[in-house]
C-alpha positions as CSV (number, residue, x, y, z in Angstrom):
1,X,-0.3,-2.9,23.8
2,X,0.0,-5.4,21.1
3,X,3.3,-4.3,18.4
4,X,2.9,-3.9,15.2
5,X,4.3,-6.0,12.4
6,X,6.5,-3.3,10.8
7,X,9.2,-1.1,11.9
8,X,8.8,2.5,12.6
9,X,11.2,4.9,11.0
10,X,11.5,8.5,12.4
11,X,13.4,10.9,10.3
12,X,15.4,13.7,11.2
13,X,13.1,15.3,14.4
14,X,16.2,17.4,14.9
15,X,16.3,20.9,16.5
16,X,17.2,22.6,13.7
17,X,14.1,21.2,11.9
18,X,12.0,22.3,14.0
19,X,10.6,26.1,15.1
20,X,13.8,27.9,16.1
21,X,16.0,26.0,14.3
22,X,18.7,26.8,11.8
23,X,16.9,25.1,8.5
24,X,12.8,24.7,10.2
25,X,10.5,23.1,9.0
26,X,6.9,24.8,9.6
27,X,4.8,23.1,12.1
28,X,7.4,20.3,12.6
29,X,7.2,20.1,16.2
30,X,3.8,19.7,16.3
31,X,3.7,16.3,14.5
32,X,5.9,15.4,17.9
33,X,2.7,14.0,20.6
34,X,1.8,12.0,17.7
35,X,5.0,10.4,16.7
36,X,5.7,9.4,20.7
37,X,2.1,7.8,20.9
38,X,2.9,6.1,17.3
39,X,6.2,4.8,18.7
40,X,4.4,2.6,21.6
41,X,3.2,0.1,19.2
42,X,6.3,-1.1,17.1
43,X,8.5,-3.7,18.4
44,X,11.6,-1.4,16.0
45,X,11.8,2.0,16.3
46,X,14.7,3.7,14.6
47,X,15.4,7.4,14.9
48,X,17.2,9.3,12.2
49,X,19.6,12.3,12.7
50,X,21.4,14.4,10.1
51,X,25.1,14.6,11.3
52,X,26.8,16.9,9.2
53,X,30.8,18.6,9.2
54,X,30.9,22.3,9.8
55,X,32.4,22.6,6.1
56,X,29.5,20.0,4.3
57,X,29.0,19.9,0.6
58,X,25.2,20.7,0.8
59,X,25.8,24.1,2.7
60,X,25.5,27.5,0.6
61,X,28.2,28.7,3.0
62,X,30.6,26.4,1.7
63,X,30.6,27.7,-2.2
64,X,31.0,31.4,-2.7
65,X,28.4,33.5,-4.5
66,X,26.1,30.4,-3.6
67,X,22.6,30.9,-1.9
68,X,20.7,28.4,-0.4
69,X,17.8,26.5,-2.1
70,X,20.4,26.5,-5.1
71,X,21.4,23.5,-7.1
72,X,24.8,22.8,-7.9
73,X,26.9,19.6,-9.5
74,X,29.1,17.2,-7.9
75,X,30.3,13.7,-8.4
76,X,27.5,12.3,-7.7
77,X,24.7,14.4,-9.3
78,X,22.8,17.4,-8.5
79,X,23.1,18.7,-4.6
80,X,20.5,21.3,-3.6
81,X,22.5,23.8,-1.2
82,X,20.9,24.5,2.3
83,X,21.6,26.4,5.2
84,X,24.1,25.5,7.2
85,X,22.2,23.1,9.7
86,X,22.6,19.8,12.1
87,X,26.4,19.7,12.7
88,X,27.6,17.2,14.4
89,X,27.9,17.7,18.4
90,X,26.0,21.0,18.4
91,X,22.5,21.4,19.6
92,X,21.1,22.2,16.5
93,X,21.7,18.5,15.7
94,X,20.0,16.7,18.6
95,X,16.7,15.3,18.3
96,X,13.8,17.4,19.9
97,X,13.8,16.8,23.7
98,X,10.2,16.4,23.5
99,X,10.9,13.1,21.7
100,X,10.3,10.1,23.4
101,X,13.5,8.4,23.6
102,X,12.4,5.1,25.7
103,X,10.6,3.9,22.9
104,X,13.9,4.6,20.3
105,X,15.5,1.1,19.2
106,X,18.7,2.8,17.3
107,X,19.5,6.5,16.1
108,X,21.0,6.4,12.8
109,X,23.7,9.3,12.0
110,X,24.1,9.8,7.9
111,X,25.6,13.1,6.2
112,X,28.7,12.1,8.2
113,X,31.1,12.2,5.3
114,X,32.1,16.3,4.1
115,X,31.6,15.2,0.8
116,X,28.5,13.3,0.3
117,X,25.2,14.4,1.3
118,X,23.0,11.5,2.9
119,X,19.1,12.1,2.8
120,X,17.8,8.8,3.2
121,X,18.3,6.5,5.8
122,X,19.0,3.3,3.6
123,X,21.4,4.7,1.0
124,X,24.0,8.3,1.1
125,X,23.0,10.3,-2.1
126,X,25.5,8.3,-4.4
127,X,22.1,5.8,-4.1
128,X,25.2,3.2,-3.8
129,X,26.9,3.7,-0.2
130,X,24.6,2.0,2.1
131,X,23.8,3.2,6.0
132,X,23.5,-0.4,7.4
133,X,20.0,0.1,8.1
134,X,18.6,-2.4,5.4
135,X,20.6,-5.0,6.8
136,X,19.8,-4.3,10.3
137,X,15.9,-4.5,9.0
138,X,16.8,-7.5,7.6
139,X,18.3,-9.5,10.4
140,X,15.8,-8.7,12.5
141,X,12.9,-10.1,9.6
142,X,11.1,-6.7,9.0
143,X,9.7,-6.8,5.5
144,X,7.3,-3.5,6.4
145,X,8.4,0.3,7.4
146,X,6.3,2.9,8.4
147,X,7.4,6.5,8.2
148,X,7.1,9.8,9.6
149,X,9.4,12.9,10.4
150,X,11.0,15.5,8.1
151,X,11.0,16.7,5.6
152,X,8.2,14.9,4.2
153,X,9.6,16.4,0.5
154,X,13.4,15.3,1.1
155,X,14.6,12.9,3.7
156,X,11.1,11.5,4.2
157,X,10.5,11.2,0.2
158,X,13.8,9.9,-0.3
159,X,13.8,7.3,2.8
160,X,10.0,6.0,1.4
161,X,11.6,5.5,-2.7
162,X,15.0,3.6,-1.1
163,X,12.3,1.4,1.1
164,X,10.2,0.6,-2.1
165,X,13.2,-0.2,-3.7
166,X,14.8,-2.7,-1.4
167,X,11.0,-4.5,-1.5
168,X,9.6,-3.0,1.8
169,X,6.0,-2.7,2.6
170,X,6.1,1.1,2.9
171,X,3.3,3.6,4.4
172,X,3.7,6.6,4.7
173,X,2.0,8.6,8.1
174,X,0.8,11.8,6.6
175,X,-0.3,13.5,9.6
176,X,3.3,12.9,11.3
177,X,5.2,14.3,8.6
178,X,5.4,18.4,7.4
179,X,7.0,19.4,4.1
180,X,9.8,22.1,3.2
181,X,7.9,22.7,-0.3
182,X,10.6,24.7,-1.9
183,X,10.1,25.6,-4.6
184,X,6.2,25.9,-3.9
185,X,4.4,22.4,-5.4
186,X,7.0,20.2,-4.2
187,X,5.9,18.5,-1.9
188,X,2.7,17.6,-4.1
189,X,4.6,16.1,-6.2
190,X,6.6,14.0,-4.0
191,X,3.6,12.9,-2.4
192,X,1.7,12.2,-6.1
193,X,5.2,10.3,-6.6
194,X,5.3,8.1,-3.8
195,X,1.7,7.4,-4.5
196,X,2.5,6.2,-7.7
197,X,5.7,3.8,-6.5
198,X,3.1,2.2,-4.0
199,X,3.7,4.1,-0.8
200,X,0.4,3.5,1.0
201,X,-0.4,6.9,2.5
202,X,-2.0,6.7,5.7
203,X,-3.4,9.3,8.5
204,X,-2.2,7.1,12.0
């Protein structure tokens, strides 16, 4: 099967983002047939994975009287609080074992450090603290990323805006990406957003 000319970015097909899992995302395992078929035809194919501390800034748990889905302050902006969720070396935080791994080039670990979230796969939440991945990309002379995974609202939005941003081609595969959408209209609004920065959406 001929490759195609872009790299293929899979973000965050993690346990606990999927049915059963600590912080799911509906219907995010069923996306999973279509990303292993989608993974055949890139020559790049790098896997995401949330890999957080048991004590990490964006859980509720960590700041008393706090609730998930709450937004609080830190040194680096605002940090939406979430259920505790992927922590490193726990079961939660593997990817889904229904993914393909054959076709996987890298897996990429971010939200490693306790105190800085990391929702996209380019930069940490700072927007200044780089993965690697963009140089990666660039040694190997990928100008194009395709994406799919989730959420398509936070780590898919925020991967697609960094991409944009560092000049990529970017498309986005809307029927191998599911949403949080919280608060309700979200995820609208990220995809009206990415629209507007040039993300080519795109059913695969």
């Amino acid at each position: 099967m001929e490759k195609a000319p872009a790299a293929l970015l899979v973000v965050d097909m993690q346990n606990d983002f999927c049915p059963g899992g600590k912080l799911a995302v509906p219907g995010g395992d069923e996306i999973i047939p279509g990303i292993n078929r989608q993974m055949e035809t890139y020559p790049l194919v790098i896997a995401t994975k949330d890999w957080h501390t048991k004590d990490h800034i964006s859980f509720a748990s960590q700041h008393p009287g706090r609730s998930p889905f709450e937004v609080i302050e830190t040194e680096y902006g605002q940090q939406l609080l979430w259920p505790d969720h992927c922590i490193a070396c726990t079961p939660g935080a593997e990817l889904h074992p229904e993914i393909d791994f054959s076709n996987l080039t890298m897996i990429l670990h971010k939200g490693m450090r306790k105190d800085l979230d990391s929702y996209s796969a380019f930069f940490e939440n700072d927007h200044r603290t780089p993965t690697g991945l963009h140089g990666f990309l660039q040694e190997h002379g990928v100008t194009a990323v395709d994406i799919c995974g989730l959420a398509a609202d936070v780590c898919v939005y925020q991967c697609a805006m960094d991409a944009v941003n560092l000049s990529y081609r970017v498309t986005l595969l809307t029927e191998l990406t599911r949403g949080v959408d919280t608060p309700p209209g979200t995820l609208d609004e990220r995809l009206k957003e990415m629209e507007q920065r040039r993300v080519r959406l795109m059913q695969p």
